[in-house]
MDTraj code that builds the backbone (N, CA, C; nanometers):
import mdtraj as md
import numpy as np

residues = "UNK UNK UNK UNK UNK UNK UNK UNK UNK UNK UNK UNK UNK UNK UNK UNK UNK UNK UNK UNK UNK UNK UNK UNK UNK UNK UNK UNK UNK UNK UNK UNK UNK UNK UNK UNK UNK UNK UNK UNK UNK UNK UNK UNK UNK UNK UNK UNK UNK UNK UNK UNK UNK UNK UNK UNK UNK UNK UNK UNK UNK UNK UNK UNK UNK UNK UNK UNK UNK UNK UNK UNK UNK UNK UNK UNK UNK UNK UNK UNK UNK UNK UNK UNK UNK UNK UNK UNK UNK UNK UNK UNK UNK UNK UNK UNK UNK UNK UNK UNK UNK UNK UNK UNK UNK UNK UNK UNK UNK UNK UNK UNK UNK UNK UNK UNK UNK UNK UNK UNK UNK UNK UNK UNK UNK UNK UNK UNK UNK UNK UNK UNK UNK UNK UNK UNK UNK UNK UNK UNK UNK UNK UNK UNK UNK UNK UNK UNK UNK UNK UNK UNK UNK UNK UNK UNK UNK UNK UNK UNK UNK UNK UNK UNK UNK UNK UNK UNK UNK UNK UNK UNK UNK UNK UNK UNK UNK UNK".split()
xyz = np.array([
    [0.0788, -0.1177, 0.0000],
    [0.0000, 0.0000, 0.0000],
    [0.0840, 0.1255, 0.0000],
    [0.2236, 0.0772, 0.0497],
    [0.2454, 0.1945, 0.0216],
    [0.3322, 0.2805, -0.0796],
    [0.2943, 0.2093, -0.2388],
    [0.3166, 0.2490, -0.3349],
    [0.2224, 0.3519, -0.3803],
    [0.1358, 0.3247, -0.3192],
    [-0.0026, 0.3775, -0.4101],
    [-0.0371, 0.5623, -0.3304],
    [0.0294, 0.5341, -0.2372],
    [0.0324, 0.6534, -0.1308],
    [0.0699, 0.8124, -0.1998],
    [0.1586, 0.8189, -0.2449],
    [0.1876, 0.9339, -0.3254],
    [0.0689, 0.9274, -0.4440],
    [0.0408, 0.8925, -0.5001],
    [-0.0543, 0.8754, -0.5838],
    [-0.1915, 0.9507, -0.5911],
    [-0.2123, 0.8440, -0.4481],
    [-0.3587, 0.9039, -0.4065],
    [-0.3271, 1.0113, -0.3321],
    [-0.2869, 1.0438, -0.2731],
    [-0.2644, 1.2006, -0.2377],
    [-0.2492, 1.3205, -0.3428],
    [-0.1772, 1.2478, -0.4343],
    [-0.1460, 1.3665, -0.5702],
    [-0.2849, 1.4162, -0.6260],
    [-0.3330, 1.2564, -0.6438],
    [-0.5009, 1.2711, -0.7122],
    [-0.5960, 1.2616, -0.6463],
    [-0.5828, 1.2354, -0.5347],
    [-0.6981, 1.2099, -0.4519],
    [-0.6857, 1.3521, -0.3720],
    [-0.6359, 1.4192, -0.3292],
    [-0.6488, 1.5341, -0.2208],
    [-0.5758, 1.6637, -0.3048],
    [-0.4519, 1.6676, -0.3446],
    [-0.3904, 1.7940, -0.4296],
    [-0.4404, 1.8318, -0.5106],
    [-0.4566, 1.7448, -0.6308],
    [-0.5414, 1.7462, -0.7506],
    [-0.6585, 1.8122, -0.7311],
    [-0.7672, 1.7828, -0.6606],
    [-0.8471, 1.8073, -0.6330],
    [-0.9401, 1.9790, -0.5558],
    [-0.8074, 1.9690, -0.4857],
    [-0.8001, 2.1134, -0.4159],
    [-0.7325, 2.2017, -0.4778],
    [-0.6363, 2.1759, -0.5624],
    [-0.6011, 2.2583, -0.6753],
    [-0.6771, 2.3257, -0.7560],
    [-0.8242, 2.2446, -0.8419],
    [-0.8783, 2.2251, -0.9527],
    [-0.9749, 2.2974, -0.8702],
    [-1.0113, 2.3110, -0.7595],
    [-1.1668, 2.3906, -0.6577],
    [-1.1165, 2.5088, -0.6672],
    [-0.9251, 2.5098, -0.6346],
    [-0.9130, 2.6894, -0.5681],
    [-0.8960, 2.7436, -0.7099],
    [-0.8557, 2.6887, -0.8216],
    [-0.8846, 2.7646, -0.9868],
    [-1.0123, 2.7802, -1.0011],
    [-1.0860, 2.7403, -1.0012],
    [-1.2474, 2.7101, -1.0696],
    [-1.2809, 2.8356, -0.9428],
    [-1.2554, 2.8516, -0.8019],
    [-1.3007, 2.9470, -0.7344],
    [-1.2590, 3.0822, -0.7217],
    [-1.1455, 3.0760, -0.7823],
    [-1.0574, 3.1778, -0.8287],
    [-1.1365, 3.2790, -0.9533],
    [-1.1486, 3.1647, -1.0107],
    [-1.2551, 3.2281, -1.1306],
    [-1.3357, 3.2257, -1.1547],
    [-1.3994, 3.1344, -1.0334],
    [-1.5912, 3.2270, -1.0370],
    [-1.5888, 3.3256, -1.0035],
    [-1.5033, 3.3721, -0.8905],
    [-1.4950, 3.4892, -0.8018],
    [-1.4548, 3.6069, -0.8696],
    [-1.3779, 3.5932, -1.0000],
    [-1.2996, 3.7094, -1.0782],
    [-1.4526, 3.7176, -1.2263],
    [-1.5435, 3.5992, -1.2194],
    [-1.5766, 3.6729, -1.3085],
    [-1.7506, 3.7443, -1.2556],
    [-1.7480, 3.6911, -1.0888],
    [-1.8510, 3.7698, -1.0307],
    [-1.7825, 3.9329, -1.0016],
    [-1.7323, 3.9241, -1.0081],
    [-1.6749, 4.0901, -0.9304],
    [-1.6440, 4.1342, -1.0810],
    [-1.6273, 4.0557, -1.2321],
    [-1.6167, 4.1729, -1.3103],
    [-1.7782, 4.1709, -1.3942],
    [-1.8998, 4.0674, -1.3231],
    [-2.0248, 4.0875, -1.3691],
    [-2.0857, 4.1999, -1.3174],
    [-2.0302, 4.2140, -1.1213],
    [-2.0756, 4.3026, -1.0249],
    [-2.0458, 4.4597, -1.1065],
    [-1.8840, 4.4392, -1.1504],
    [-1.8555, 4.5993, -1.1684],
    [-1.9129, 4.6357, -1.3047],
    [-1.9611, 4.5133, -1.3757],
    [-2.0309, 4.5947, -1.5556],
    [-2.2076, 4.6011, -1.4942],
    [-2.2369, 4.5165, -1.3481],
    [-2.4052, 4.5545, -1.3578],
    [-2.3846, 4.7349, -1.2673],
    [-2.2959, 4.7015, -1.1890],
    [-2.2863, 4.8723, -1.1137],
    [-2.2593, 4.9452, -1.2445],
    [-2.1927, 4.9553, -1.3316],
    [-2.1588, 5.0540, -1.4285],
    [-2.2732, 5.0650, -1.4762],
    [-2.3534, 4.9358, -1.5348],
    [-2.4743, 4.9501, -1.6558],
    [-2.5849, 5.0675, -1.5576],
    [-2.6354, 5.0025, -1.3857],
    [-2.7124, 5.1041, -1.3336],
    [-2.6417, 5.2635, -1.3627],
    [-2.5654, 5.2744, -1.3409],
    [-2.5103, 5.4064, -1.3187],
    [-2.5317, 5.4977, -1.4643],
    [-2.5235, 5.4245, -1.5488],
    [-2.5663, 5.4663, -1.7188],
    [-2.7124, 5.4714, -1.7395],
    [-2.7699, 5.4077, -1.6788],
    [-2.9299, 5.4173, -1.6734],
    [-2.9445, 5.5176, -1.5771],
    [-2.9216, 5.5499, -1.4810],
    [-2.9421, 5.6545, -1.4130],
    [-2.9340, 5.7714, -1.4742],
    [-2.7806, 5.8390, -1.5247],
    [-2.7735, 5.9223, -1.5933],
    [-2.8254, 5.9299, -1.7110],
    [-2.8824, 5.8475, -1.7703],
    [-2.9864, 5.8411, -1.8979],
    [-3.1107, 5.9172, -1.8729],
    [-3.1465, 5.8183, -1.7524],
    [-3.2786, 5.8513, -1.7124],
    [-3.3264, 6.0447, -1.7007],
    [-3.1934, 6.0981, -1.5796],
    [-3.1297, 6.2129, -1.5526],
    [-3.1485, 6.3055, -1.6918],
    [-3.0574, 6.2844, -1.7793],
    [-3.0380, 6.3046, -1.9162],
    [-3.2022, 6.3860, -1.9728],
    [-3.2369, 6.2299, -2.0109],
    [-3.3748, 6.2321, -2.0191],
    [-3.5514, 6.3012, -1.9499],
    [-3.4862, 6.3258, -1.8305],
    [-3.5671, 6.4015, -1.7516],
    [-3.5741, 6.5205, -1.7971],
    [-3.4284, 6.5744, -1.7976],
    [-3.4067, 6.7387, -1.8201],
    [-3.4119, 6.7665, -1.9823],
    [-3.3837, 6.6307, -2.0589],
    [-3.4409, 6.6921, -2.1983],
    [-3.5859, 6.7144, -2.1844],
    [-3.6944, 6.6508, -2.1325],
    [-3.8371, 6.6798, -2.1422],
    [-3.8413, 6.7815, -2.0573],
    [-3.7835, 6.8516, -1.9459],
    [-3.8390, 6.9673, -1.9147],
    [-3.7575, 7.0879, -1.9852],
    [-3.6574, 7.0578, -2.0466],
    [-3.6341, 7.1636, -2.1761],
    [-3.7221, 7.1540, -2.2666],
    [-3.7752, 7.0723, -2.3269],
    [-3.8186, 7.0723, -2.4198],
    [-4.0044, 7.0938, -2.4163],
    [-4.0487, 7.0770, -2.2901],
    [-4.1754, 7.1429, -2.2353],
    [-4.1381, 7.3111, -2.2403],
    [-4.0583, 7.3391, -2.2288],
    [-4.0119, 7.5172, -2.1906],
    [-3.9937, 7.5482, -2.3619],
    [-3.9514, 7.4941, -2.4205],
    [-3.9205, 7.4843, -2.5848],
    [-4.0882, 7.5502, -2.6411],
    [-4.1712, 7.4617, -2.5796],
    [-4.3220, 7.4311, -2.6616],
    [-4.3608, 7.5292, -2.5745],
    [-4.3431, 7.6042, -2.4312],
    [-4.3946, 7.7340, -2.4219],
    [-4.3640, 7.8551, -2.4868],
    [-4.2579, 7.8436, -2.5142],
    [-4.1875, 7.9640, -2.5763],
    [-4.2162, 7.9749, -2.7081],
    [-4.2273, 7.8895, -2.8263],
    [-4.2861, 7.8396, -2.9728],
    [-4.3547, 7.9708, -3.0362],
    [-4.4352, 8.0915, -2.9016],
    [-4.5263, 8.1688, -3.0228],
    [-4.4185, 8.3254, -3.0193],
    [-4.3009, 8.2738, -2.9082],
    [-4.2521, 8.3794, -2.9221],
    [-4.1159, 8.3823, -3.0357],
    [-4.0948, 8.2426, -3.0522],
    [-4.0059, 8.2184, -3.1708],
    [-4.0622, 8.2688, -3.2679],
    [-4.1933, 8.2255, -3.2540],
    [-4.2389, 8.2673, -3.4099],
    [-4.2351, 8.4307, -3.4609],
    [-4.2706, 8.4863, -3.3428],
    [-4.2970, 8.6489, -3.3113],
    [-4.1446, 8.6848, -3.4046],
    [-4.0371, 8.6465, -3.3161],
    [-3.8951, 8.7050, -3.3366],
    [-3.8703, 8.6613, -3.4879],
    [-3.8965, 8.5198, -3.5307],
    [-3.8632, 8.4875, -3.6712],
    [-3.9601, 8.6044, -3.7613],
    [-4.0827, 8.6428, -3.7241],
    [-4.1886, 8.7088, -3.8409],
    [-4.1011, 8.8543, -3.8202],
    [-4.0227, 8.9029, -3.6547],
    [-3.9759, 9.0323, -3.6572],
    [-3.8633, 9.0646, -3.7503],
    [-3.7741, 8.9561, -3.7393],
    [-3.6502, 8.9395, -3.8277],
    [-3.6454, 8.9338, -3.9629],
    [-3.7796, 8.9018, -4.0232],
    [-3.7809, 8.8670, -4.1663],
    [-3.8608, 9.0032, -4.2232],
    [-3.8798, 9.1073, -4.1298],
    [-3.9626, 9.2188, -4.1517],
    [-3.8805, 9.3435, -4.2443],
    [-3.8661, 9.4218, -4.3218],
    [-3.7832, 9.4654, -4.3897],
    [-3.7269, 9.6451, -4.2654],
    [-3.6243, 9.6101, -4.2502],
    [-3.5583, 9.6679, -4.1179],
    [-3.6280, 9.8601, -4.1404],
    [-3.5878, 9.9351, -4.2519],
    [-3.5124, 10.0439, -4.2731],
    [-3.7258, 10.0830, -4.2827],
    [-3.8145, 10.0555, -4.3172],
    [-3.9119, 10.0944, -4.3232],
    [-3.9966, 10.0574, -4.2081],
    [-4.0016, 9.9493, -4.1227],
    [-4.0349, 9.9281, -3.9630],
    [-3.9636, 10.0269, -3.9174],
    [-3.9044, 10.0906, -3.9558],
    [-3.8100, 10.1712, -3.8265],
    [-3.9329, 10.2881, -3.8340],
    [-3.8673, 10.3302, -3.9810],
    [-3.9530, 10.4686, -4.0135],
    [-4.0863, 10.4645, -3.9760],
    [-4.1968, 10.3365, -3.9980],
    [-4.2947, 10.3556, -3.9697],
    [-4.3597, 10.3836, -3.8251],
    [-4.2731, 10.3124, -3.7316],
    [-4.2408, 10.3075, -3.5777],
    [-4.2179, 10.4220, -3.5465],
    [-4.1367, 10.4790, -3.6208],
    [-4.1083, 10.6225, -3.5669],
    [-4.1775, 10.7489, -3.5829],
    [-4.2595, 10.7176, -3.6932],
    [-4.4342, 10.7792, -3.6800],
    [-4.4921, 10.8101, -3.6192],
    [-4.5350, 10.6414, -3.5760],
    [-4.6554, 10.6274, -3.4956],
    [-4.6293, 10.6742, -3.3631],
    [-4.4843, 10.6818, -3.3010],
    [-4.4490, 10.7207, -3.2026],
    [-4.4633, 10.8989, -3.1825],
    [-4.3666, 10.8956, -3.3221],
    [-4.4203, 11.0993, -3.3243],
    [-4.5208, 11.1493, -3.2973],
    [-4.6673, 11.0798, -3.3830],
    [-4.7412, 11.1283, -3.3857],
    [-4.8012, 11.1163, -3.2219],
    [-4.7758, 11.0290, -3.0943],
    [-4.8422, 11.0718, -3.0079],
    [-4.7407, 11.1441, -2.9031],
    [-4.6467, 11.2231, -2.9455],
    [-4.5453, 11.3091, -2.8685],
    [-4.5769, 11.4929, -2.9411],
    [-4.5580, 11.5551, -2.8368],
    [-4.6029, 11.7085, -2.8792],
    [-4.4921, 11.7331, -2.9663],
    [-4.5341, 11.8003, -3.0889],
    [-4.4591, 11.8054, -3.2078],
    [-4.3186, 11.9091, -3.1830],
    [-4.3527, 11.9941, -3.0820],
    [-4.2749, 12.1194, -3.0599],
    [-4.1680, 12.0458, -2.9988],
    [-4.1246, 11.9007, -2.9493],
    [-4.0352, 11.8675, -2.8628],
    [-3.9916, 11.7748, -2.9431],
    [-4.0054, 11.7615, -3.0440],
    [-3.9482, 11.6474, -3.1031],
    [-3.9528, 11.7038, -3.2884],
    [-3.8306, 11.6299, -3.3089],
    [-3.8597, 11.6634, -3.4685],
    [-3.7138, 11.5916, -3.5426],
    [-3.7287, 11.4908, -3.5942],
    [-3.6590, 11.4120, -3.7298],
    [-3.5996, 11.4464, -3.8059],
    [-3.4880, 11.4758, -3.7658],
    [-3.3871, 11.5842, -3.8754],
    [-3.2828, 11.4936, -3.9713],
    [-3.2844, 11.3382, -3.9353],
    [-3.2286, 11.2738, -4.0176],
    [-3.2688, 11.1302, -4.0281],
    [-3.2994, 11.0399, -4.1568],
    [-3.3160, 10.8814, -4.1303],
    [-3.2098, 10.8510, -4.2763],
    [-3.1177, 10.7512, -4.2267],
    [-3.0930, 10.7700, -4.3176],
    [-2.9757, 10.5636, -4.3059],
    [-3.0287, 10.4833, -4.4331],
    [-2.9202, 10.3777, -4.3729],
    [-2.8214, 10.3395, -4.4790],
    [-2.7194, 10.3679, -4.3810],
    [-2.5592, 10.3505, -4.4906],
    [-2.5606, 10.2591, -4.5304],
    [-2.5174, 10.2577, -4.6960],
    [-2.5155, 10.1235, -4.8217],
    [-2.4067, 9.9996, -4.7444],
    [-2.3136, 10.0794, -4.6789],
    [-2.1783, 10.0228, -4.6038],
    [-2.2234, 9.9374, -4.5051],
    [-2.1678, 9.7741, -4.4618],
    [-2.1930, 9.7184, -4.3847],
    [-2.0931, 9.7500, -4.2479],
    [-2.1266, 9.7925, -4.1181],
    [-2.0728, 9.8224, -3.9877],
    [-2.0996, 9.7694, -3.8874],
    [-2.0032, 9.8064, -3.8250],
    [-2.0866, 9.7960, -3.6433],
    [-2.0632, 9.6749, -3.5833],
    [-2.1269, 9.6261, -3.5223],
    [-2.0960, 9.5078, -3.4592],
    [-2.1593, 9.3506, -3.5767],
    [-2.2057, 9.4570, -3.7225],
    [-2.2743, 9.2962, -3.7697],
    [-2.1198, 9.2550, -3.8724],
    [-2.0138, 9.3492, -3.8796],
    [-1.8920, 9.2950, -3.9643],
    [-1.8716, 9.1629, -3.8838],
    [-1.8091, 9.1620, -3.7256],
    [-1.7487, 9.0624, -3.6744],
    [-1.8947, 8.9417, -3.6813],
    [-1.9717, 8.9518, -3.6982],
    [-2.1008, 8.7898, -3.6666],
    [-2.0935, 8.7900, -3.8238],
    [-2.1996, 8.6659, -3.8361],
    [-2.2151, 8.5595, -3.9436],
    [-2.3976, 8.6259, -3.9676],
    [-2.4348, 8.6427, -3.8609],
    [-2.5839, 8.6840, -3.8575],
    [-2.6126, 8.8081, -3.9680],
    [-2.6865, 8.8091, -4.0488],
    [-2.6846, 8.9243, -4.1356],
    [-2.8095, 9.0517, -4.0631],
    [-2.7340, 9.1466, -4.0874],
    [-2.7487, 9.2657, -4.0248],
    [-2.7264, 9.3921, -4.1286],
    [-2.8073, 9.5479, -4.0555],
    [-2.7688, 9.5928, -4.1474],
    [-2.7632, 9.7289, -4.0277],
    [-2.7522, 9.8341, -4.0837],
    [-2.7037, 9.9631, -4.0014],
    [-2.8107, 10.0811, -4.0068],
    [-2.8806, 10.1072, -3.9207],
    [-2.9408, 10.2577, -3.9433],
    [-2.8812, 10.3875, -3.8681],
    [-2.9189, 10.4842, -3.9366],
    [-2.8531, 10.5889, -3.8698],
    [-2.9773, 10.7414, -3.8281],
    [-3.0037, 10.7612, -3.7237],
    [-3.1547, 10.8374, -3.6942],
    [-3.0513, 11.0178, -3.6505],
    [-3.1510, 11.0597, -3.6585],
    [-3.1193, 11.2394, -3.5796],
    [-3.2223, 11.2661, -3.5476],
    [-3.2256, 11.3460, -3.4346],
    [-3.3696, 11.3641, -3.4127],
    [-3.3226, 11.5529, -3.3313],
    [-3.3980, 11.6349, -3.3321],
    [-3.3754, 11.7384, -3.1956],
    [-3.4739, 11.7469, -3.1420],
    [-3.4930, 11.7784, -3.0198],
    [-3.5904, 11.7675, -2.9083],
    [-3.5519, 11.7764, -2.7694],
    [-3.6469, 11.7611, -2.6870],
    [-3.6237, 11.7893, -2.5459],
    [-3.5539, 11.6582, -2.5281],
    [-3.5129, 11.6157, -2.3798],
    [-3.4107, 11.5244, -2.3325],
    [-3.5570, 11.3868, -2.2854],
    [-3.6567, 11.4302, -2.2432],
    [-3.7377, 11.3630, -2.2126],
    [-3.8139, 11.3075, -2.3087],
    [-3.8810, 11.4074, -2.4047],
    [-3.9342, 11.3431, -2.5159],
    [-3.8383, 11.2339, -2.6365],
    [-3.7152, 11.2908, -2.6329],
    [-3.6183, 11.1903, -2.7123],
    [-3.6126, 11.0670, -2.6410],
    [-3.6171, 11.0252, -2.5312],
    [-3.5811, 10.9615, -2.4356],
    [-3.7320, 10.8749, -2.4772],
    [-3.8252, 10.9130, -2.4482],
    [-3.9948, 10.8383, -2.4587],
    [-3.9466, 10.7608, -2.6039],
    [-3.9270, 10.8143, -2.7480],
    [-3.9384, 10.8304, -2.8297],
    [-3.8181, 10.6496, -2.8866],
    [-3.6896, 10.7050, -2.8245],
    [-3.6196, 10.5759, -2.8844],
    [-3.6277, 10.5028, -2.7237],
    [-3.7595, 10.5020, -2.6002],
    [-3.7990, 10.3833, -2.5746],
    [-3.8505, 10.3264, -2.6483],
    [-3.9490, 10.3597, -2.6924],
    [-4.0750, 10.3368, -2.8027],
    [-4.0115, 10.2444, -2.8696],
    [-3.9213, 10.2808, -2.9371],
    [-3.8607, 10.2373, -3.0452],
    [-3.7888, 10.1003, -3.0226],
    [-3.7047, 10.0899, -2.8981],
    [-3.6492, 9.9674, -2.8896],
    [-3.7523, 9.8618, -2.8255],
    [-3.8777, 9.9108, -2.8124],
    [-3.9428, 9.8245, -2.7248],
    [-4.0438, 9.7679, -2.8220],
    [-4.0441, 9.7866, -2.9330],
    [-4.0858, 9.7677, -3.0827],
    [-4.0170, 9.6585, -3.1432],
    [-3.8952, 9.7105, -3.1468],
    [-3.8063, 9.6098, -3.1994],
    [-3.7110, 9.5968, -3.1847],
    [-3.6921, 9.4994, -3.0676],
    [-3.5887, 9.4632, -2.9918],
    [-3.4810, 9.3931, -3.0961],
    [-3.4890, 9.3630, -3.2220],
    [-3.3797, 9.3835, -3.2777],
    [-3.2972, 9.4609, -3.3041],
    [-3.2895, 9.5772, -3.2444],
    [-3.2148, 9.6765, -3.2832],
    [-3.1025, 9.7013, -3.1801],
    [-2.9588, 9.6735, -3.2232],
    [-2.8513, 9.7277, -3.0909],
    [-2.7896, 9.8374, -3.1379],
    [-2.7935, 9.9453, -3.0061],
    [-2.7261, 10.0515, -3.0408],
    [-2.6366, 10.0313, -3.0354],
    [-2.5257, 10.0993, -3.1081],
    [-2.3904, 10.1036, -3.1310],
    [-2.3225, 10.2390, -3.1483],
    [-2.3992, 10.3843, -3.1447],
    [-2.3386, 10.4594, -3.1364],
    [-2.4585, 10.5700, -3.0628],
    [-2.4126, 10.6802, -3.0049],
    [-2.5126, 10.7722, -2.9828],
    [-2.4565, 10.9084, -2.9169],
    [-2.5075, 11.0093, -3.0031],
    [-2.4066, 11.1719, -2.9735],
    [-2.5207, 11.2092, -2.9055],
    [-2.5061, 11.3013, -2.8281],
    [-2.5924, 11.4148, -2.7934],
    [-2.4981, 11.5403, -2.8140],
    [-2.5837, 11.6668, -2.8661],
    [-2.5165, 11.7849, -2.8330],
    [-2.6272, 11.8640, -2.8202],
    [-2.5890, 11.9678, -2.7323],
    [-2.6869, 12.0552, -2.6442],
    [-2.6780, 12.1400, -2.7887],
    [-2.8249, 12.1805, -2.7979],
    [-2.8432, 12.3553, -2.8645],
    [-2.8283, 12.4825, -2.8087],
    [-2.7431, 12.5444, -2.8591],
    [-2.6771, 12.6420, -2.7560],
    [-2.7732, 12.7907, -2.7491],
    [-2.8408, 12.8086, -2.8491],
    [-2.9652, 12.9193, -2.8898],
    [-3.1050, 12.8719, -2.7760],
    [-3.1202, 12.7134, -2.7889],
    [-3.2239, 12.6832, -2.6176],
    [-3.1531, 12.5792, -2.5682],
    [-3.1268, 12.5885, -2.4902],
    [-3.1111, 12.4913, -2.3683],
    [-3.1673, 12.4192, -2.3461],
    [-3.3274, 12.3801, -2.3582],
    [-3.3951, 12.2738, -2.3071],
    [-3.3773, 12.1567, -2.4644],
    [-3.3823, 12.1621, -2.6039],
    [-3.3610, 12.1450, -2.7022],
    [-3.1855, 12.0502, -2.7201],
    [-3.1642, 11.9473, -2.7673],
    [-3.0871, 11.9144, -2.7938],
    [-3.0874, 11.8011, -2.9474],
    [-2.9636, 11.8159, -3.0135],
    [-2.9602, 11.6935, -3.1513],
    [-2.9245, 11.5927, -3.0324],
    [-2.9741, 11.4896, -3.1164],
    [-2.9466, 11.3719, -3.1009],
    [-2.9231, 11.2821, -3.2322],
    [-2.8007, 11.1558, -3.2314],
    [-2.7906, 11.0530, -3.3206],
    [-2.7365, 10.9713, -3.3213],
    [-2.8435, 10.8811, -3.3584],
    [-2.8485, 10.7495, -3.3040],
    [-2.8213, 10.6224, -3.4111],
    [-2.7000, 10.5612, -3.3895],
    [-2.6651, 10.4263, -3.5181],
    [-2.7127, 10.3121, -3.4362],
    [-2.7885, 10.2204, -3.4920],
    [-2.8097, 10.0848, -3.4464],
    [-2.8133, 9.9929, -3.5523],
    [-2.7027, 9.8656, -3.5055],
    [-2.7074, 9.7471, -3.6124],
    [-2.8566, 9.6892, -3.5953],
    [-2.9189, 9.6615, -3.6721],
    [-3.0622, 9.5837, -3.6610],
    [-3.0064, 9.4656, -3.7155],
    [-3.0547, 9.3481, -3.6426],
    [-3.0291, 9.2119, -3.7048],
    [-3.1338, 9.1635, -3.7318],
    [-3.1355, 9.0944, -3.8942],
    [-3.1941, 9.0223, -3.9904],
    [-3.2058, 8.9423, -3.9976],
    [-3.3013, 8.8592, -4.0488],
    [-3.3240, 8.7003, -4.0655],
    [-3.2231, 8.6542, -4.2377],
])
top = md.Topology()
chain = top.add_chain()
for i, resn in enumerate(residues, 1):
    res = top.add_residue(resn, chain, resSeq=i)
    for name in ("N", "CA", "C"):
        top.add_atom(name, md.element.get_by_symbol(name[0]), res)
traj = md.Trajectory(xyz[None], top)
């Protein structure tokens, strides 16, 4: 028997416990790399989900806003240099004439201002007006509150030295275009 002794120990007990601690070795390596791809996969569904949340409440805020896109697209596609003038009418006409008065409209062929550096097409007007400080003031509120496309980009005042209450004013604004 006791040939057989090394034997059965090799195969009967080593062998054996060898072949358990591999096989457990690598159940164990491929539970902890199932554990770390199901923790990763939740964590991607989460932030999906996340993702996904805040696209639908952007995109609920999108579908409130829709009639004011439309507003700004119909303002932009409006032909700039005659909305102005007509705006500036309707505004005259409810300001006392003696305080206000339109001494220049006029829009340079030349592209300027802040629409050279953008891609956005734009174009330039250039206004004068003389009048009191208050009524000018009512007058290009009016005006930007009309059409908020319009950025000023330049603006003089000079006092009239014959009245004092009386001053020119002129005013350049890039208007941006559709």
């Amino acid at each position: 028997m006791h040939f057989y002794r090394q034997s059965i120990i090799i195969f009967g007990a080593v062998l054996p416990i060898l072949i358990a601690v591999v096989f457990i070795s690598i159940a164990s390596m491929l539970k902890s790399k199932m554990t770390l791809t199901f923790n990763k996969k939740i964590e991607t569904h989460r932030s999906y989900e996340l993702a996904n949340r805040d696209a639908l409440a952007i995109e609920g805020q999108v579908v409130s806003q829709r009639p004011h896109l439309e507003r700004w697209k119909q303002l932009l596609s409006e032909e700039t240099s005659s909305t102005v003038a007509s705006h500036l009418r309707e505004i005259s006409e409810k300001l006392p004439s003696k305080e206000i008065q339109q001494t220049a409209f006029e829009r340079p062929s030349n592209s300027g201002g802040f629409g050279i550096a953008s891609a956005q097409k734009s174009s330039q007007i250039r206004i004068a007006f003389r009048g009191t400080y208050r009524t000018l003031q009512t007058a290009f509120f009016g005006l930007e509150t009309r059409m908020p496309q319009l950025q000023l980009q330049d603006l003089k005042i000079d006092p009239i030295t014959t009245n004092p209450s009386l001053m020119n004013l002129q005013v350049t604004y890039t208007a941006w275009e559709n």
